[in-house]
N, C-alpha and C positions, 0 to 999 in steps of 0.2 A: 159220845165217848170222848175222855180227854186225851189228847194227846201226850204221847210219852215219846223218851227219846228212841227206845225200842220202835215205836211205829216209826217212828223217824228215820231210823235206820232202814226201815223195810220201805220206805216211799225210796230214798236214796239207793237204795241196794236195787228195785227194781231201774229208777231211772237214768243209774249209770251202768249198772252190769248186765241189766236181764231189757235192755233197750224199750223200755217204757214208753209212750207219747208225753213229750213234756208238755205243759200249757204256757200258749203264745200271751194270753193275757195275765198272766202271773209274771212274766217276765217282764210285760210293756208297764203292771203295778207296783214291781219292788224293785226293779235292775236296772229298768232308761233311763230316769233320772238319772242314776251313779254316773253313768257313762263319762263325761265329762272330767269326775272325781279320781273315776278308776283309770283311766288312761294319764291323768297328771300320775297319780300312785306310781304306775308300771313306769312312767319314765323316769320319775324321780328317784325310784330304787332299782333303775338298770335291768329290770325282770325282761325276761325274755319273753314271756305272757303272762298275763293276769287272767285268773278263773273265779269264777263267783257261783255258789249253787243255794238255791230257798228252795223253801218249803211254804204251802199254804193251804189250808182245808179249805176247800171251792163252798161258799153256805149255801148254794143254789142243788150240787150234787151230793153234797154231804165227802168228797171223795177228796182226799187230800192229796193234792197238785203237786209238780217240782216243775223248775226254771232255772238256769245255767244259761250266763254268758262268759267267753272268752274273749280277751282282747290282745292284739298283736302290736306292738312297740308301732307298727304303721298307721295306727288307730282302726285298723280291721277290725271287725268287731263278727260275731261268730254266736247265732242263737239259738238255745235251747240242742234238737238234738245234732245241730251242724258244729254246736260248742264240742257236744261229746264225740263227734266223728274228727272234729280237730285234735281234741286232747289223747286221744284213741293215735292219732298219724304222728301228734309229738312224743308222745311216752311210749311207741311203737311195739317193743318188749317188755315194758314194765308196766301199762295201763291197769290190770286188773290189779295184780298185786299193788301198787301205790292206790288204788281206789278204796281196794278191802281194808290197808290201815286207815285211808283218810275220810270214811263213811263214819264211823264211831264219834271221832272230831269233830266231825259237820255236825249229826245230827246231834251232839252234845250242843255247841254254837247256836242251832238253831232255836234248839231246844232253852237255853238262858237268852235267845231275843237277842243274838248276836247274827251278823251272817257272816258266812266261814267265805273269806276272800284269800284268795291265796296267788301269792306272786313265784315264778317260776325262773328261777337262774340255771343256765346248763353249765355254767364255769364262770371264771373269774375274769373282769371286765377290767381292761384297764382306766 
């Protein structure tokens, strides 16, 4: 089956709202490496964290995976679903509702071979 951005949204929709099991090796294949990349990113545009979520159809299960990291201006770094229990503790009142707009966006991103990285400002930095 080919993947559509609809499925995409439904992998995303289950792994951020309906608390999925993320996959640890989908993370250690598209996101470690970044680490490095993404933590210069978050400091160099003052984010107060940086979030990253992929997608990946496992060829072994046929079952199409997610993986999410968070990273904290301390270089903490935050995996898979301890990312979504962080971003859950930052966005406290707002988590579902900012997820339901920002799942469409992802899984559109993932969907053209982008990945949806997303920097997080709470206010204005001097």
């Amino acid at each position: 089956m080919k993947t559509t951005v609809k499925n995409l949204k439904k992998v995303l929709e289950n792994a951020l709202l309906n608390n999925d099991k993320m996959a640890y090796g989908l993370y250690e294949y598209e996101l470690e490496e970044l680490l490095d990349e993404l933590l210069a990113s978050l400091l160099e545009d003052k984010d107060d964290f940086l979030f990253v979520v992929t997608t990946h159809k496992n060829d072994m299960t046929g079952k199409q995976d997610a993986a999410m990291v968070l990273i904290e201006p301390s270089g903490k770094v935050h995996i898979n679903e301890l990312a979504r229990d962080k971003l859950k503790e930052e966005w406290l009142h707002t988590y579902e509702a900012n997820i339901k707009k920002l799942i469409p966006v992802f899984a559109k991103q993932l969907y053209d071979g982008d990945l949806p990285i997303n920097g997080v400002k709470y206010g204005l930095h001097a």
